[in-house]
Every structure is written in structure tokens, then in C-alpha cells.
N, C-alpha and C positions, 0 to 999 in steps of 0.2 A: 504493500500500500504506500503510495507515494506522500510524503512527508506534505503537512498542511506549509504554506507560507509566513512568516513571523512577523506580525508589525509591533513596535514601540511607540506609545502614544502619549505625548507628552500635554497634559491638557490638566485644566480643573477638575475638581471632583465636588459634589456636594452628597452630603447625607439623604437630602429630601429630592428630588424634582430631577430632569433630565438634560443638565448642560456639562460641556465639555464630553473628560470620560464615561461619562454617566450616558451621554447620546451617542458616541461613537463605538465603545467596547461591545455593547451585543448586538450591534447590525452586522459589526465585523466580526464578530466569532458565528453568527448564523450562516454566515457568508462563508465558512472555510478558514478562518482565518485566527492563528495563533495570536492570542494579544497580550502582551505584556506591557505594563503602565505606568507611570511615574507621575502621580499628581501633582501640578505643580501650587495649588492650592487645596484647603479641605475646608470648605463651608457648611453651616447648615444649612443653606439654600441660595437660589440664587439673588444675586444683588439686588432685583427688582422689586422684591421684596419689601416689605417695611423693615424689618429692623434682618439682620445677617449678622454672623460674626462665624470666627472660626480661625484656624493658623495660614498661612502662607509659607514653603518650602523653602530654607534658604540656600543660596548659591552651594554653600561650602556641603548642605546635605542633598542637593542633588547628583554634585558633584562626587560624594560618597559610596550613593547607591550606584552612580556608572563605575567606577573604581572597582568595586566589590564584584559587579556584575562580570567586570575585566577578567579582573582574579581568579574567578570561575571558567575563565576562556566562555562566554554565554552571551557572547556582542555580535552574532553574526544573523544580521535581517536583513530583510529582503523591501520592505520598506518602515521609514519615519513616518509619524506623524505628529505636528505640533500647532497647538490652536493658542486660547489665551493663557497669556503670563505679564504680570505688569512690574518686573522686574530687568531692568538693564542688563545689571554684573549676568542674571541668570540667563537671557538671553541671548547676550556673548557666548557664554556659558555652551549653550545648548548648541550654536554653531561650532565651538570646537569638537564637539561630541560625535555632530551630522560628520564633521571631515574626517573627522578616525574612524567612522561607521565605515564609510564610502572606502577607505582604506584595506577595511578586514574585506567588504565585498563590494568590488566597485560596480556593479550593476545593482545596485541599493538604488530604491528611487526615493524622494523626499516631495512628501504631499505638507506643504505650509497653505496652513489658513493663518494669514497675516491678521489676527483678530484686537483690531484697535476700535471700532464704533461703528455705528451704523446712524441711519437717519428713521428721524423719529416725527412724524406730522409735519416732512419736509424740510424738516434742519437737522444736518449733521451734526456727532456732536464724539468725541473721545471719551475713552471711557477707562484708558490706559493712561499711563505720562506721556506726555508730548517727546520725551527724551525718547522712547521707544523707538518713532519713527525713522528717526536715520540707522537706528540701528538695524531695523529690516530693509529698509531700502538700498544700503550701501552692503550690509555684510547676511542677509538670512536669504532675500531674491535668489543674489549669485550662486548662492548651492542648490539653491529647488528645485524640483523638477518639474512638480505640478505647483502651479497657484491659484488658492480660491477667494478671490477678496469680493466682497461686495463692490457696489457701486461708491459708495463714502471711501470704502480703504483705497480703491484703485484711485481715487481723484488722489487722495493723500500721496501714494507712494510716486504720481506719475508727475504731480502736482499741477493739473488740469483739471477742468469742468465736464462734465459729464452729460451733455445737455441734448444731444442728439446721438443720433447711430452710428453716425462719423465720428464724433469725439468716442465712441465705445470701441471703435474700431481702429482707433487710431491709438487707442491706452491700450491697448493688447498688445497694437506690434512695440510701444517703447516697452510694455514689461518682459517682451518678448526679446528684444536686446540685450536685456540684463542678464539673461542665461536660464529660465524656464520655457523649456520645449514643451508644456502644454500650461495654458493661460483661462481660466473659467472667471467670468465674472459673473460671482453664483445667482445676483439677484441686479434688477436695476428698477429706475423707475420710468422705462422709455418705452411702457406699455401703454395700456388704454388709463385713463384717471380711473380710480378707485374700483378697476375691474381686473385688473392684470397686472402682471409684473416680465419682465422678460430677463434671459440668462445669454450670456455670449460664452465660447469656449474657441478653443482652436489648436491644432497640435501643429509645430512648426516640427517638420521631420528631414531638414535639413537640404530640403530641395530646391531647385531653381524657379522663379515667377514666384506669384502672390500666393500669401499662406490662404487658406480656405476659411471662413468663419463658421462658426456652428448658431443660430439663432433659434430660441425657443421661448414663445410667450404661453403664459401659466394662470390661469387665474389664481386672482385675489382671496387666499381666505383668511378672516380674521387680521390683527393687526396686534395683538399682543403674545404672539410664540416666543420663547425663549429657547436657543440650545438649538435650530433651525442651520446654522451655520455652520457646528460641529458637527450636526448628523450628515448633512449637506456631504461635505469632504470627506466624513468615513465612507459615505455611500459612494462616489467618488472613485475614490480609491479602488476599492470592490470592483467596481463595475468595466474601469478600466483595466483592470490585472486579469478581469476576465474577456476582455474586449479592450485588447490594446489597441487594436489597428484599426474601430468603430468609435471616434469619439462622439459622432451623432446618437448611434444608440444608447451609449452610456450613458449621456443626460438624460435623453428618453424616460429610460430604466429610475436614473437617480431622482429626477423631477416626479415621474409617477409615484415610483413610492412615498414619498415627501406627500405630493398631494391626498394620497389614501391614507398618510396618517395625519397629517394636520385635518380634513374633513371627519375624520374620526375623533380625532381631538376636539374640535370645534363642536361636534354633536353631542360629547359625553359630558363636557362642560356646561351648556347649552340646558341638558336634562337636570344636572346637577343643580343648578340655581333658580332653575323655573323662569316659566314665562314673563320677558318684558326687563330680568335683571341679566345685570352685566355681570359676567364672569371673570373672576380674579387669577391674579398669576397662578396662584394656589389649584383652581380648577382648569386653568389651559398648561397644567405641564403635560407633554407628549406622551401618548397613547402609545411607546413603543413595547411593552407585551401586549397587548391586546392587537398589536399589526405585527406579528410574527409574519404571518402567511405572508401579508405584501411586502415583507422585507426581504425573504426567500427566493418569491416567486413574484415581482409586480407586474400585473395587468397595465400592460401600457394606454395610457389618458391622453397621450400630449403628443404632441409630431415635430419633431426640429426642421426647420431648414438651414442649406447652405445656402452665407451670402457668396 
């Protein structure tokens, strides 16, 4: 029996709710897939919350558990993956780590969700230190392989506007410079107003004339999901380790299941508060046991095109 693939996931963790490791680690072990994990936070819940508290991992003990992991000879995967950290020194950190990875196996791929903020009722806003940002833009891009940033983080890291399809298309190929041979802008908002959202992607495979784009609009559901971003990219990952050379069906794949659980989440929250109230973070965390099956198996919803 042929050995499963081994990812390392460097993400938050909470006790209660489904962000970071908490949304990424069982789509990706449903999926085949070996996970091992280094929280880089342990909260009670997540920040959207009213009140949170909890520890934060520090450099010298992340740096510990890779060290010991060494020691073991037990550093060799097949891909990274790393979402939020609002820590500099650890971020540094974590790119020396990606480059000794790439070291023990240089076909290691690194799947970075550059997770700095998002836009919220149309204004962006950080949610990390502002100090962060050069630090992925100049030293965490160049090792990537895949990137999954929202609409907010690709303005930050390309430092452009985001206001058309050209400007989407034109942040992919600068992030695409930087040295990520596949570029996903997981979410935008260059869909319809208050009905849809759309995603760009595109794999530059190293060939002559213009890279191809991948375009897929999605409906709208709900507006207050958390953890959408991390599952996004675990899904991601999956899909193209199983469909390297289909980056159109990967999204497919990764979009539909996304939409069968957030419509699932939106209905079980919906039931939960009764008719007419509004559902709190507490009732929209993600329904991911209860979508085992479409995380498995997704019934494709949504159809990409190439620009």
C-alpha cells in the first residue's frame, strides 16, 4: 500500500469553533492526507468573538519542536502549509524552516495563505502588525509555490487596487514574478453587488506567451464565516496534489465544496436562532462534520472559465 503524502501545517488553533488548524487538518486527512501540526496560536475561540484569550507560541518554542522533530530524522514532506501568525521573529522563523524543508526534499511544495485581513462592509482593514507585511512580500512569496490571498492581501503585497478584472489580472502576473508558479486569488469582490463573489487562479508552468487565467464566480452566502480562508487552501492543496495538471477543476472541486458547507452552515445557524434573528459567530462556525461526504466527494455547483 502506497505510503499517504505528509503535510505540516502551521496555523492557529482554537478550542471552540473552526479556524486555522481546526478548518484545515480534517478536510486534509479525509482527503488522504498525513497531517502533522504546529499551532502557532491556542485560543478559546476565535477573535471575532467578544471576549478571547488564550497563549501565542513563541519563536524560541517553535523553533524547539522543529529541532526535536530534526533529531528524530521526521522533517521529510511532501508539502507546507502556513496561514495566520502575527508574529515577525516567528515568521522569519518559519521561512528558515520552509528552506531546510525544500532541502531534505526539494520537490516539497509550499501552499502560503498570506493571512493578514480581509474586507469587511467594503473597507479593508489588518488584522496582523503592519510589520508583517514586508516580511511576506520580500522573504515568504519567494519560496511559495502556491498563493492564496484574498482580494485585501493581494492589493497589500502587490501594492495596487483591485478594482477591475485587469487590475486582478494584472496582481497575479506581479505575484507571479516573485517566484509562485501557481497564484489563486481565493475571493474578490469583482462579482455581481451582494450576489456573488469571484476567484482568479492560474499556474505559470514555465512556458512561452501568456499565462492562462482560471475565472470562477460563486454566489454570495452569508457574510459573517470565519476560518473560510484556511479551509479554502487546505482544500486547495488536496485538490491540486490530486489534479496537478487541472487547475480549473481544482477550484471547481474547492469552490463547490466550500459552497455545500457554508449553505449548510448558513441553514443550521438559521434553524438555531429562529425566524427573523440574526445568527452569531457562535452559530455560523462551519459545519465541517456534518459535510464529511462533500468534502470527500463534492458534487460540482460552479463552472470556471478560462480568461
Amino acid at each position: 500500500m502506497a505510503s499517504l503524502s505528509r503535510v505540516l501545517s502551521i496555523q492557529s488553533h482554537v478550542v471552540r469553533g473552526y479556524v486555522g488548524n481546526r478548518s484545515a487538518v480534517f478536510p486534509l486527512q479525509l482527503l488522504d492526507f498525513e497531517v502533522d501540526f504546529i499551532n502557532s496560536v491556542q485560543f478559546s475561540n476565535h477573535t471575532g468573538y467578544p471576549h478571547w484569550g488564550g497563549q501565542v507560541l513563541g519563536c524560541n518554542d517553535i523553533e524547539e519542536l522543529f529541532r526535536t522533530l530534526k533529531k528524530n530524522n521526521v522533517i521529510h514532506y511532501d508539502y507546507v502549509l502556513t496561514g495566520y501568525c502575527r508574529d515577525k521573529l516567528m515568521l522569519e522563523k518559519m521561512v528558515e524552516f520552509i528552506k531546510e524543508l525544500k532541502e531534505v526534499n526539494p520537490n516539497l511544495i509550499y501552499v502560503c495563505d498570506p493571512v493578514m485581513g480581509d474586507t469587511w462592509d467594503g473597507k479593508g482593514s489588518m488584522y496582523v502588525p503592519e510589520e508583517l507585511l514586508p516580511v511576506y512580500r520580500d522573504q515568504v512569496i519567494p519560496v511559495a509555490d502556491i498563493l492564496t490571498p484574498n482580494q485585501f492581501e493581494a492589493e497589500l503585497l502587490t501594492e495596487m487596487k483591485i478594482e477591475t478584472e485587469e487590475d486582478a489580472l494584472q496582481c497575479i502576473s506581479i505575484l507571479h514574478s516573485r517566484g509562485p508558479k501557481t497564484v489563486v486569488i481565493s475571493s474578490s469582490e469583482l462579482g455581481r453587488p451582494n450576489e456573488s463573489l469571484v476567484s482568479y487562479g492560474s499556474k505559470n508552468t514555465g512556458g512561452l506567451g501568456k499565462i492562462p487565467v482560471i475565472r470562477l464566480e460563486m454566489p454570495l452566502i452569508g457574510k459573517s464565516f470565519v476560518g473560510t480562508g484556511d479551509l479554502f487552501a487546505a482544500l486547495l492543496l488536496a485538490w491540486t496534489h490530486r489534479h496537478p495538471e487541472d487547475l480549473k477543476l481544482s477550484l471547481e472541486k474547492v469552490i463547490s465544496t466550500m459552497q455545500s458547507i457554508l449553505k449548510r452552515t448558513q441553514a443550521a445557524a438559521e434553524a438555531q436562532v429562529g425566524e427573523g434573528a440574526r445568527p452569531t459567530f457562535n452559530e455560523l462556525e462551519l459545519r465541517l462534520v456534518q459535510s464529511k461526504r462533500d468534502i470527500e466527494n463534492p458534487q460540482l455547483c460552479v463552472e470556471a472559465t478560462t480568461i
